[in-house]
N, C-alpha and C positions, 0 to 999 in steps of 0.2 A: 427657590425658583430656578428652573431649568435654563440655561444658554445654550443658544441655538448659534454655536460656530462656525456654521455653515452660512447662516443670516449674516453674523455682522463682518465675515469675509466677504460678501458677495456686497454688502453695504460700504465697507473702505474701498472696494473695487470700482464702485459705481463713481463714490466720490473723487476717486484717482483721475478716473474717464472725465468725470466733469473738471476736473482742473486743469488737465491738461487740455480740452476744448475752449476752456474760456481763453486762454493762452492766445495771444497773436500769434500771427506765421513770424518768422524766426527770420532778421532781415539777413541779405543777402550780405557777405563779408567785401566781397567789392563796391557796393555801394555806403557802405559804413568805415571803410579806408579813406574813400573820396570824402564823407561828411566827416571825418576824420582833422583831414590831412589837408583838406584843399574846398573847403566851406560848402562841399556838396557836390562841386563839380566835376565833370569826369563825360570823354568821350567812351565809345565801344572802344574795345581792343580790335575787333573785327573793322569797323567801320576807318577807323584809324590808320589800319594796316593797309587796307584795300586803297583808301584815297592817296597817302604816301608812295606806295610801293606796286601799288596793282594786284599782291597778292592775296584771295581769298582766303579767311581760315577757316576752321570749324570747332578752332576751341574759343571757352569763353575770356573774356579778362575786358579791363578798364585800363584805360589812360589818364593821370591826372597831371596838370604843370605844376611845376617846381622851381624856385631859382636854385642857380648850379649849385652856391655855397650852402646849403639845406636837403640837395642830392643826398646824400648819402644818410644824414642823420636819418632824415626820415624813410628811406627804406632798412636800416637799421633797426630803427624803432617801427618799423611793419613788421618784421622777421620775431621781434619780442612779443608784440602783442596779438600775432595770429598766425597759428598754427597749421593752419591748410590754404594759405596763399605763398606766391611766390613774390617779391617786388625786385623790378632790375629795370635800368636806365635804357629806356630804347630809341631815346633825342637826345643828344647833346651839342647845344647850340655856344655853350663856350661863353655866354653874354653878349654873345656880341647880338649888336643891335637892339639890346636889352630882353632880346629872346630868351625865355625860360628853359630849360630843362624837361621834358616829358618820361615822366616812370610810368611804367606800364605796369598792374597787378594780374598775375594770371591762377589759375586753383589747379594748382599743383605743388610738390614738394620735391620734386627730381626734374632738377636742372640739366640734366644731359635730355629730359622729356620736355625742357622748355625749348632747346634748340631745335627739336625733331618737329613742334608743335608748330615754330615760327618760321620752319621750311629755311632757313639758313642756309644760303647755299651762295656758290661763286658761279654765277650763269653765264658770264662773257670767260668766265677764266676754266670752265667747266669741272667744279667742284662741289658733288652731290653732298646734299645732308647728312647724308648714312658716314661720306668717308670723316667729315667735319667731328659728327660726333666721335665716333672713332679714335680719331685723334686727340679729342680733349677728355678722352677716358685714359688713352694712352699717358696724356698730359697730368692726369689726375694719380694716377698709378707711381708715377715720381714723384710726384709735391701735391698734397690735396689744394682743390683749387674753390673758391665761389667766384661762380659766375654772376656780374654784377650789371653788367650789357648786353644786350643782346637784338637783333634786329633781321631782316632779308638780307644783308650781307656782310655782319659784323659782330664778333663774340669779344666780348671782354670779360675779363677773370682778374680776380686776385691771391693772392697764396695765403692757406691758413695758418700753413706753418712756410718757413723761411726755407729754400728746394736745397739740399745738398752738392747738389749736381748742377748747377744753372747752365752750363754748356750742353747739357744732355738736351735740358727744357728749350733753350733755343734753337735745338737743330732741329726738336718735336715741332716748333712753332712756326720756323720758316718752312719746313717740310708740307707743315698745310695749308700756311698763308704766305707763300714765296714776296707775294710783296711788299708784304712786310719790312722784305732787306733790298729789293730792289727797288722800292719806290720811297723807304723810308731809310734806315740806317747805314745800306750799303755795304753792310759786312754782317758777318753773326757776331764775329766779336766785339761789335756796335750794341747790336740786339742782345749779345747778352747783359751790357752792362745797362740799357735800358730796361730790359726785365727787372735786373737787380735793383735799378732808381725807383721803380714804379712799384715792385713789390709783386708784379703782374705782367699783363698783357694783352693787348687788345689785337684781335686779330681781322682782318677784313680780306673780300675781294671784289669783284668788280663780276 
């Protein structure tokens, strides 16, 4: 008896089509973080951002609460178990008042495109996003960095590797976030030894 290979190709083809139809839709990776991480719950990232800050976005992402001491694992453990989101702290309430922590999940995997995405910028201090990112590629080009905060006027980083040069990275760091030494340590070589303490740096402006 003759086989028709043209038949039972066109027959495992059919049956392929039908498997992958029976298939549900493929759930969304920010809403499977939140069921995750936080028993389902989770604001927009948009909705989020607009009510805090007034800033409209047009990218997508979720917010979900945290308490502080769990910050970190669990966007750690976000970064292991999925490969096309980003997790970084975009509340930090410190405990007090027993306020949690809010991580924000956004779908990307370039962090200098997560500051450009969340308009980061110093609007009373007149410090555009372009020059911001700029400077923490600059920043990055000395000491590789993850950015682990991020918000409308505040970038926090930490160092992958330990910077060689810490005096370099402080003059890069007040250079973009002056207030950092004028509102915070008062000198760079304050700032730098607080880089040193932290391992990083959180930058902001007004």
């Amino acid at each position: 008896m003759r086989v028709n290979h043209l038949s039972i190709a066109a027959s495992v083809f059919v049956m392929i089509l039908l498997a992958v139809s029976c298939r549900g839709p493929s759930k969304d990776p920010l809403v499977t973080v939140a069921e995750k991480y936080n028993a389902g719950k989770f604001v927009s990232l948009e909705d989020y951002y607009l009510e805090s800050t007034g800033v409209k976005l047009s990218v997508k992402g979720a917010v979900i609460e945290v308490d502080q001491a769990d910050a970190q694992i669990i966007m750690d453990a976000i970064r292991t178990d999925y490969v096309n989101v980003m997790p970084f702290r975009i509340e930090k309430n410190y405990g007090n008042g027993g306020k949690k922590d809010r991580v924000a999940i956004i779908k990307t995997m370039d962090q200098f495109q997560l500051v450009t995405a969340l308009k980061t910028r110093g609007k009373e201090d007149k410090v555009a996003t372009a020059s911001i990112v700029k400077a923490l590629q600059a920043i990055n080009a000395n000491a590789k960095i993850k950015i682990t905060g991020a918000g409308a006027d505040f970038v926090e980083f930490t160092f992958s590797e330990t910077p060689s040069d810490l005096s370099e990275i402080a003059k890069l760091c007040a250079g973009i976030a002056p207030n950092i030494v004028t509102y915070g340590t008062g000198t760079i070589e304050k700032l730098e030894g607080e880089i040193a303490r932290i391992n990083g740096a959180v930058l902001w402006w007004y």
